[in-house]
N, C-alpha and C positions, 0 to 999 in steps of 0.2 A: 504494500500500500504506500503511495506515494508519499510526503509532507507537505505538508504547505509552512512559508515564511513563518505563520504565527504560530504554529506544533513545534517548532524548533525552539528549544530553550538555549538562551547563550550561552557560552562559557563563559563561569566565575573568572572574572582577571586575579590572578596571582603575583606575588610581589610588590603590589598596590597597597601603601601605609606600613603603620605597625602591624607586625603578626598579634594573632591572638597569643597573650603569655601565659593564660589560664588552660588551654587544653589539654597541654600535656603536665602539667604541675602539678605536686604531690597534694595527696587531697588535705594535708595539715598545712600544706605553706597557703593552699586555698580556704579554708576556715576562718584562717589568722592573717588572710593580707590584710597592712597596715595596723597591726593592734599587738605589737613585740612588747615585752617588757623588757629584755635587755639578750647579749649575748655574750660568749666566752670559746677562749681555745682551751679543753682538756688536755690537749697535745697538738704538738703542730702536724698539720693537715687536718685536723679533725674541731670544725664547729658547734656547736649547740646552739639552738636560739631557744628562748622560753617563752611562751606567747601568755597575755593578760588572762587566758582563759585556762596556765597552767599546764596548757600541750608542749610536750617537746619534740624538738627535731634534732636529728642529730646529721651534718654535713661531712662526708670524707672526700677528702679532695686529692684524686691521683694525677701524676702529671703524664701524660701520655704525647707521640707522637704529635703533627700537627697534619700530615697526609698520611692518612692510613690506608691500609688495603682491605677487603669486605673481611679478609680471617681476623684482622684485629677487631674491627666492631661488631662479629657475630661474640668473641670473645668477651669483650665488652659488657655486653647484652647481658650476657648468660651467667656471666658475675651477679649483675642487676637482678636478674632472675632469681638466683640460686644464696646469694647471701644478702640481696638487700629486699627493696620492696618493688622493686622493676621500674625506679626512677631514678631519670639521671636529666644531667643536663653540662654543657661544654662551656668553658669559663672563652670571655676574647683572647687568652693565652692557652688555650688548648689543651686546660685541665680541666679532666674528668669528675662529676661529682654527685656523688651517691647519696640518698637522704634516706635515713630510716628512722626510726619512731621508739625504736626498744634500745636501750644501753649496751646490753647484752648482744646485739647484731656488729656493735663498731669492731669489736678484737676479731671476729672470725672471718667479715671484710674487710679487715686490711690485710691479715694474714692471704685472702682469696687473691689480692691485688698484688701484692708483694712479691708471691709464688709464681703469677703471672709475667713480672716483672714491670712490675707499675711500682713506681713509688711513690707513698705519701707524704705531703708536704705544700710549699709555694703558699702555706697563710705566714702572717702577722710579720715580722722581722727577720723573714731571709731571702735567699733570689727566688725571686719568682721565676714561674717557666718563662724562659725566651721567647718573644714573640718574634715573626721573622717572615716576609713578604714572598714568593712563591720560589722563588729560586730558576734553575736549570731545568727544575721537573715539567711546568705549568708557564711559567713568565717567557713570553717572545724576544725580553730586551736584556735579560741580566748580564753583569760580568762576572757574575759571582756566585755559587748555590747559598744562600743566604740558609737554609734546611741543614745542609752539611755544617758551616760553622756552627750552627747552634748547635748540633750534635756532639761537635768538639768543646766547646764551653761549657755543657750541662755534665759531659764526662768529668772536664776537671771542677765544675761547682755541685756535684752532685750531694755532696755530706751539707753544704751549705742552702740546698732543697731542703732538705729533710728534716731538720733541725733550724729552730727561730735564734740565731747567736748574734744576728747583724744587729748592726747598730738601728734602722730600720730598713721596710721593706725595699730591697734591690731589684731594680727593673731595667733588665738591660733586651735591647731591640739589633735586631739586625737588617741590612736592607740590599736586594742584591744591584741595585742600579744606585744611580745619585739621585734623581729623583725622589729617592728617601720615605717611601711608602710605608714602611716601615714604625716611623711617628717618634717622639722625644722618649727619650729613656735617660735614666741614670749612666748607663752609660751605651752608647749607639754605637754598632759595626756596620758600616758602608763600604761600600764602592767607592774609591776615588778617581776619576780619570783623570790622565795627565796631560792630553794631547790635545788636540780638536779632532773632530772628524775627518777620515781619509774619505773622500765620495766618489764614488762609481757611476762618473755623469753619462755615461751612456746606456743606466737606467733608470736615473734621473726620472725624465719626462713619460716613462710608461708606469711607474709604480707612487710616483708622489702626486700630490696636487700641493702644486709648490707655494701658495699663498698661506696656506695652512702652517707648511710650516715655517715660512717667513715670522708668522703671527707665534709660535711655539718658542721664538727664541725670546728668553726673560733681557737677553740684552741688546738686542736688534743686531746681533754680530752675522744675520746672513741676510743675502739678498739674492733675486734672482739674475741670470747671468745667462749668455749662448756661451757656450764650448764644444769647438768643433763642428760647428752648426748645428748644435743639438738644444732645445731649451734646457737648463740647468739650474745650480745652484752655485754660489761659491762664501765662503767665509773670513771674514774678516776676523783673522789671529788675535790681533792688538785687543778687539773685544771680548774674543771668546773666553769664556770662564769652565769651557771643558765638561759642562752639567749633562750633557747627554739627552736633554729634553726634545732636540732635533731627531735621535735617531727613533724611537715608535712611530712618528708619523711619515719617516722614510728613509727605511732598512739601508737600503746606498749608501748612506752618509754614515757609515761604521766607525764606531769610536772605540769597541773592544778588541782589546788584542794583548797579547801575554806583557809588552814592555812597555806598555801604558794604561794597562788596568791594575791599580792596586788598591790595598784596603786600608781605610782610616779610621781611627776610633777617637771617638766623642765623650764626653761627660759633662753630665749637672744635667739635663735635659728633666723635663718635669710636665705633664699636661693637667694636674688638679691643682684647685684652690687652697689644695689648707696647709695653713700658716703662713706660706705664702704665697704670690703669685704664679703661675706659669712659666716657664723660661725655656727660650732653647738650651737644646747642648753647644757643648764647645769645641774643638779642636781640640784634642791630647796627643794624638801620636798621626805622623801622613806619613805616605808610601812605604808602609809594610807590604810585603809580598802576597800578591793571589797564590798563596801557597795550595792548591788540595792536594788529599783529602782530607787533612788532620789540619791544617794551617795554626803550625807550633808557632808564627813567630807572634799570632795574633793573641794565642790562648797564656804564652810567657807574660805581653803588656798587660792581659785584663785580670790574669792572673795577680800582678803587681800592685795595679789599683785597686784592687777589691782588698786586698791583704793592708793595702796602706789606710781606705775605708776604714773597715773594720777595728784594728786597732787602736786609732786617731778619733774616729768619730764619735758627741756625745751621741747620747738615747734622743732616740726620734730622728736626728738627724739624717735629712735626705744627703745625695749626694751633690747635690749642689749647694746646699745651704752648708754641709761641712767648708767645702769649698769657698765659700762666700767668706764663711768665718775665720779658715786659717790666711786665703791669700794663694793666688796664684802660684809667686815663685816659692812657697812653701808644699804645695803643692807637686809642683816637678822635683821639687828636691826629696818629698817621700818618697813619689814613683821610681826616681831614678830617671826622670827620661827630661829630653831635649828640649830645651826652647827654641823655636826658630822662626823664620820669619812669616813662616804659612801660619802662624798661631794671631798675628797682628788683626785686629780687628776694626778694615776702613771702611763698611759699609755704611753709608753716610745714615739709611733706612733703618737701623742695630731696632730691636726687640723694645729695648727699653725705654724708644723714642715712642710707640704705640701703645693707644688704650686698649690691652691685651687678655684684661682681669677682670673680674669679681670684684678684685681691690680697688673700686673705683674713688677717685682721688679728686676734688675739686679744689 
């Protein structure tokens, strides 16, 4: 039998707003939204809240992969099933976390998770899991697998997961292009590039639409140009600042390559309100090696600053506000690392010139 226009029911658009956050949530965080009377860590990784009405919940927070394959999330699952109450839900850092209602279920799920090879941890005052933008696996533009260094960094912070010792919570991001997707952390691993772009003008004019990316340079360092009678692109050096925002909108203009992709690490970077303002990171260490698969030379620097953190910094103290409070060149002189001139900071635009905050100031 045929349809007609008005028997066709449309399809529900998807992706459209906020998702519903109640459908899949555990049915005590649904009772009790908005009505907590307080909460606490019994242990790190593991939350309680106590709601007005007396219910308790209890949260284990495991840190897991951040691309998994369907064996790790059947795996997953079947945890949720078999020691919790078959609710779970994924932190913006790619930790797992299990809610259940009985006291007595927390030791035999984390024991479940542990065995699995998940650890718990990433609450209250220590590194939180790594967050880290798609890498080599997924990203069309990386220099870098941003997924592999975090792998190398969580190897050597791993007791530092697991355990709350830091002076407070440590949020380090990784990013595999400059364009820096990745977002402000305590302390941030990038891509550096050193060069400008090599371009491949005789594919130029079949793969780009060159106004776009005229419009893509944050400096106006490209214009359009004939070469070889072909329409083109060319760059002005003297402008270029090497950010790589030219090449996603057209692959020709390659800017990766072994002796001019390297990685730079950042700290103080911050995106919450409290206590203080927001702030970008900073420049700590440039052109350390695109070393894979382990990239020892990056995990020895952040190794350095985290040990020099920890020690130095009072309670609560983020990593930028230690920073703020001892002073730059006391700072390099903990790390042990160099000052030099890519640290100088002439951007006439700096952070601090912009109403950026909460902390609104009249």
């Amino acid at each position: 039998m045929s349809q007609t226009a008005e028997d066709v029911k449309p399809r529900t658009a998807d992706e459209v707003g906020v998702p519903d956050p109640f459908q899949y949530m555990h049915p005590t965080l649904k009772e009790n939204y908005g009505a907590w009377d307080y909460h606490d860590r019994p242990r790190a990784g593991v939350l309680r809240h106590v709601a007005k009405s007396g219910d308790v919940i209890y949260t284990v927070r495991a840190g897991t992969q951040r691309q998994m394959d369907v064996f790790t999330i059947r795996k997953l699952a079947d945890i949720a099933d078999n020691f919790a109450e078959g609710f779970v839900r994924f932190t913006t850092r790619s930790n797992i976390e299990y809610m259940v209602t009985k006291e007595e279920m927390v030791e035999p799920l984390i024991d479940a998770l542990n065995d699995a090879g998940f650890p718990i941890g990433g609450t209250g005052a220590s590194v939180s899991m790594i967050s880290h933008t798609q890498g080599w696996l997924h990203c069309d533009i990386p220099g870098t697998d941003a997924s592999g260094v975090v792998k190398g960094m969580m190897d050597m912070l791993h007791n530092e997961f697991i355990q709350e010792k830091m002076p407070n919570r440590l949020k380090i991001t990784t990013s595999c292009c400059q364009i820096n997707c990745g977002g402000q952390g305590d302390i941030a691993i990038n891509v550096q590039y050193t060069k400008p772009p090599k371009i491949n003008h005789d594919l130029v004019a079949n793969v780009c639409e060159r106004p776009s990316v005229v419009a893509r340079c944050p400096v106006a360092a490209i214009r359009p140009a004939m070469v070889n009678g072909k329409p083109s692109l060319e760059i002005d050096e003297k402008k270029c600042v090497c950010c790589g925002a030219c090449y996603p909108p057209c692959p020709p203009m390659q800017i990766n390559s072994v002796e001019s992709t390297k990685i730079a690490i950042w700290v103080g970077g911050k995106h919450s309100n409290a206590r203080t303002k927001p702030t970008f990171h900073k420049l700590a260490v440039a052109n350390l090696p695109n070393n894979a698969p382990h990239w020892p030379e990056v995990k020895e620097v952040v190794g350095r600053i985290v040990a020099a953190y920890k020690s130095d910094a009072k309670h609560w103290e983020r990593m930028g506000e230690w920073i703020d409070r001892i002073g730059w060149p006391r700072f390099f002189e903990m790390t042990e690392l160099a000052f030099t001139k890519h640290h100088l900071d002439i951007w006439t635009g700096a952070r601090h010139t912009m109403n950026h905050s909460a902390h609104i100031h009249f």
